[in-house]
C-alpha positions, 0 to 999 in steps of 0.5 A: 673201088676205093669205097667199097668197104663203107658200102659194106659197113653200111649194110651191116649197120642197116641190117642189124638196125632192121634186126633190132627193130623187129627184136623190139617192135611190140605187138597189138596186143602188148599195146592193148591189153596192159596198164595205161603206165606201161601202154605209154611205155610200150608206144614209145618203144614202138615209136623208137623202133619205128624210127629206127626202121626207117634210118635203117632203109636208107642206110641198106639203099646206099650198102645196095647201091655200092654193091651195085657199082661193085658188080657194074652198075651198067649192065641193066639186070643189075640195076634191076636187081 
């Protein structure tokens, strides 16, 4: 396959943006319990992230699907992995 290091990359880069999401992502109680300047912070640090999670997911779907070509896409037990 010519492409398979862009399906590399891009597991890499989905993965590290789901590693960063869950290193940022605050809790109910950090969104709760604090000063409404710092609430208003912390919601847009939760949007940020929120976002972030779902740019990664098609990002690592497409890393997955090269993989999946790579191990031969034709046989079903791959397709169903």
């Amino acid at each position: 396959m010519k492409h398979s290091k862009i399906y590399g990359i891009a597991l890499i880069i989905g993965t590290l943006g789901g590693i960063i999401t869950m290193a940022f992502h605050p809790t109910g109680h950090d969104l709760l319990n604090q000063p409404d300047e710092i609430a208003r912070r912390n919601e847009m640090i939760a949007v940020a992230v929120h976002i972030l999670a779902i740019i990664s997911l098609p990002i690592v779907f497409f890393g997955l699907l090269g993989f999946c070509r790579r191990l031969d896409l034709e046989n079903p037990l791959v397709s169903l992995g």
